[in-house]
N, C-alpha and C positions, 0 to 999 in steps of 0.2 A: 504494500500500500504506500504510496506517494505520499509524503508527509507534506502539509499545507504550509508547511514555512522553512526555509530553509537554511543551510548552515552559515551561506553568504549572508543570510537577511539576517540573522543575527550576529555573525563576526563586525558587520557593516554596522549598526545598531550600536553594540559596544564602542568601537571605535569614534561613532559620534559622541559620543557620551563622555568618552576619556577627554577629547578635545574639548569639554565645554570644563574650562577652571571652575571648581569649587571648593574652594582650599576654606577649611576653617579651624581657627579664623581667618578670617572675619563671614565667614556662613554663608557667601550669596550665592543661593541656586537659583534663580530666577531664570535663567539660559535653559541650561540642565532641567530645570521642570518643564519650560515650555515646548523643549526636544521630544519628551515622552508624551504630554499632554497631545502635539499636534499629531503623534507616531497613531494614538490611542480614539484620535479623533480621524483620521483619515480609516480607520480600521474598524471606523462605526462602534467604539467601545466608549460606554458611559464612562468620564472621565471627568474632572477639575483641577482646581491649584487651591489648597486652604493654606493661608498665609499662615505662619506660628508667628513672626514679628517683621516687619518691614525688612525686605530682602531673603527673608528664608521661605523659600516655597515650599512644602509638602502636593505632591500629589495623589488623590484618590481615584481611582478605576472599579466599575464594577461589572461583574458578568452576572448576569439571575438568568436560572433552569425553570424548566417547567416545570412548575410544583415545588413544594415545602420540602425541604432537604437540610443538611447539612450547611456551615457557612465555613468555608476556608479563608483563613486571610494569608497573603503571601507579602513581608515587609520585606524592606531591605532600605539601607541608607544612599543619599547620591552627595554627600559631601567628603572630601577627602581631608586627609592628612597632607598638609606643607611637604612639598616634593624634597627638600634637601638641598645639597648642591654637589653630591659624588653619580649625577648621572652621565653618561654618556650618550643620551639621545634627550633629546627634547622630552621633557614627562608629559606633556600636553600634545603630544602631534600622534599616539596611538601609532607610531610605526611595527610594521611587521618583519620579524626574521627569524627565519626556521621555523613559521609557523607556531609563533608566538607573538603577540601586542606586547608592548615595550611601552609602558604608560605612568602616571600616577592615577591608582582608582584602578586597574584594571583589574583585579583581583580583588581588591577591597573597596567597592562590590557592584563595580557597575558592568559586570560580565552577570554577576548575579542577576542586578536589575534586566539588564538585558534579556536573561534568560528566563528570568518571570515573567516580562512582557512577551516572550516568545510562546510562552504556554498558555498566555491569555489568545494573543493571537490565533494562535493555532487552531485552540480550543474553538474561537468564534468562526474561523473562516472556513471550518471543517461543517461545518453546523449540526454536528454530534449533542443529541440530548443528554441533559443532565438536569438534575433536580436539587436544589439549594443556591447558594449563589458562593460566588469568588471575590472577595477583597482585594485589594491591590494598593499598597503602601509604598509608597518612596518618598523617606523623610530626609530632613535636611539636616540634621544637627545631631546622629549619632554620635560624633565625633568627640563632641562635648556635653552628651549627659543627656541628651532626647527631650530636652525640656517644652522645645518648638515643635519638635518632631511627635513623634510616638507620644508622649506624655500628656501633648498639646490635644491632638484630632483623638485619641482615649477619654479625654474631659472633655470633650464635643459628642461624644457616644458613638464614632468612627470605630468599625472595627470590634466593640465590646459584644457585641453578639457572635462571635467567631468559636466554633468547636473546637477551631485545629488551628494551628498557624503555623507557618512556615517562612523561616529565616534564613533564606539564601548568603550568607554569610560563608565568606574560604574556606572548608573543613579538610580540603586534601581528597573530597567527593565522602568521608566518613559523616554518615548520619549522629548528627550530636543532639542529645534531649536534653540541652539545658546550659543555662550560662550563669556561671560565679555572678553575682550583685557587685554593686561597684560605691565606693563614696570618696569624693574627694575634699580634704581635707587640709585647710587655708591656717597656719599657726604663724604668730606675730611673737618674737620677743624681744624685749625692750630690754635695753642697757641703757647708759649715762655717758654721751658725747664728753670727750677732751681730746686735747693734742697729744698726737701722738707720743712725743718729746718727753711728756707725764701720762701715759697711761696708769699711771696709780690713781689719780684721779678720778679716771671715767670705769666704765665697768662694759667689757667686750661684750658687745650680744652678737655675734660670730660666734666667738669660745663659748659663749650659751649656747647657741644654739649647734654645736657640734657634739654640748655632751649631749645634749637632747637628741638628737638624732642618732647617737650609741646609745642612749636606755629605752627609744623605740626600734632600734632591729634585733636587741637584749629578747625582746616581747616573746612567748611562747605561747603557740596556741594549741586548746588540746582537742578542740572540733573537728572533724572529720568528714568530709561526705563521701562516699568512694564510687556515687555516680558520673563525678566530671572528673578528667584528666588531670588535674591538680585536685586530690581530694583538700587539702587544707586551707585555709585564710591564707591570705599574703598581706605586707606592709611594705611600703617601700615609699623612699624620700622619692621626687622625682625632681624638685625644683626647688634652689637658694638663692636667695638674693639679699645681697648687705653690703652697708658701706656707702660712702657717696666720695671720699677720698683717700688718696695716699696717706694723708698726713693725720686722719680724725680719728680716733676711736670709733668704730660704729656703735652707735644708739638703737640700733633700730636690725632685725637679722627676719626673713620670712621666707618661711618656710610650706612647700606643700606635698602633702602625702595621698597615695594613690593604694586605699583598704579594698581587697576584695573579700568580700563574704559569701558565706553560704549559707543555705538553710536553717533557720533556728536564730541566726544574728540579725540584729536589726540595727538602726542608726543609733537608736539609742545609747545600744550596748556596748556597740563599738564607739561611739561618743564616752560614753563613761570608761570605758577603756584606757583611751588616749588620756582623760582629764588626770589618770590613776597613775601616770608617769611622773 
């Protein structure tokens, strides 16, 4: 049987998609949503743009069967991670070699997106009976905590009717039932500015905050899941920033941490956690 959409139509597809910059920050998929929205509209497929905040577009798609059924929703993100500067092709131009895109996004996840629009496609231009309907999420702001995204069109009631969902996300093609929780974590410590000449004076919030950041990797957690590939919690610094000169004591040292959790922890806990440092 002749499949209704083909491997070019989606290589092709991806590759527009790599092209369209979505780096976040700063989050603007406005390009990028209106690529799919017009893909979704030429294709006869109920489709929009719900804004989460000025310049972050979310787009929604939907397929309904004939008849009460089941509701699948199929998300994925279209914003990416800041490409770096150790590439050696344009990350934005989607070149091909050896039968490989050479991209930023192209794997994280706009081959995904791609490929759920291809199975929305497919699905419609086949015109194959089904009974329930199909969701279709491509948010903008995974990248930084879903809050415009996924979290946004969830509190709009987009999507909360869904049995099943499916998260086109990298896995290596390994079906994963489930993802670690996430919280990130903003800490400020404060010292007392002088010259350097007299640090006796001032009190280092750098050397604060460096023992700090040894009596949270000290941390031992004794929680467990051994459904995800890291059964345990993680903690880890990701980001320090201190100082404003050569010559000052720094006053001021901040710091940010990147908690995952699993089942059973909540912000809470892991909040009272950190404060128990």
């Amino acid at each position: 049987m002749k499949s209704p959409i083909t491997k070019e139509e989606i290589l092709e597809l991806t590759r527009k998609l790599v092209r369209s910059p979505s780096v976040n920050p700063p989050g603007d998929t406005r390009h990028c949503a209106e690529i799919i929205l017009d893909k979704f509209k030429k294709e006869r497929i109920e489709a929009e743009i719900v804004e989460g905040k000025k310049g972050a577009s979310n787009v929604v798609a939907r397929l309904t069967g004939k008849g009460r059924g089941k509701v699948l929703l199929l998300n994925g993100h279209i914003d990416v991670v800041p490409p770096g500067e150790d590439w050696t092709v344009d990350p934005f131009r989607a070149e091909v070699r050896e039968n490989r895109i050479y991209g930023r996004g192209t794997s994280d996840m706009k081959s995904g997106i791609a490929s759920m629009m291809a199975a929305m496609i497919g699905l419609k231009r086949s015109g194959a009976p089904f009974q329930g309907e199909i969701i279709f999420m491509a948010i903008c702001d995974e990248e930084t905590g879903s809050e415009h995204g996924t979290v946004h069109l969830l509190k709009k009631g987009i999507g909360k009717s869904a049995d099943f969902a499916l998260v086109a996300e990298p896995t290596d093609l390994r079906v994963e039932l489930g993802n670690r929780g996430l919280r990130w974590v903003d800490i400020t410590v404060k010292g007392k500015a002088s010259h350097a000449g007299r640090p006796h004076l001032g009190i280092n919030a750098i050397s604060s905050g460096a023992r700090l950041v040894e009596a949270i990797h000290s941390l031992k957690f004794k929680n467990r899941n051994e459904a995800f590939d890291i059964p345990e919690p993680s903690l880890s610094v990701t980001m320090i920033h201190g100082g404003t000169k050569e010559n000052i004591i720094p006053d001021r040292c901040d710091l940010v941490l990147d908690r995952r959790m699993i089942p059973g922890e909540t912000t809470e806990t892991v909040t009272g956690e950190l404060r128990a440092v």
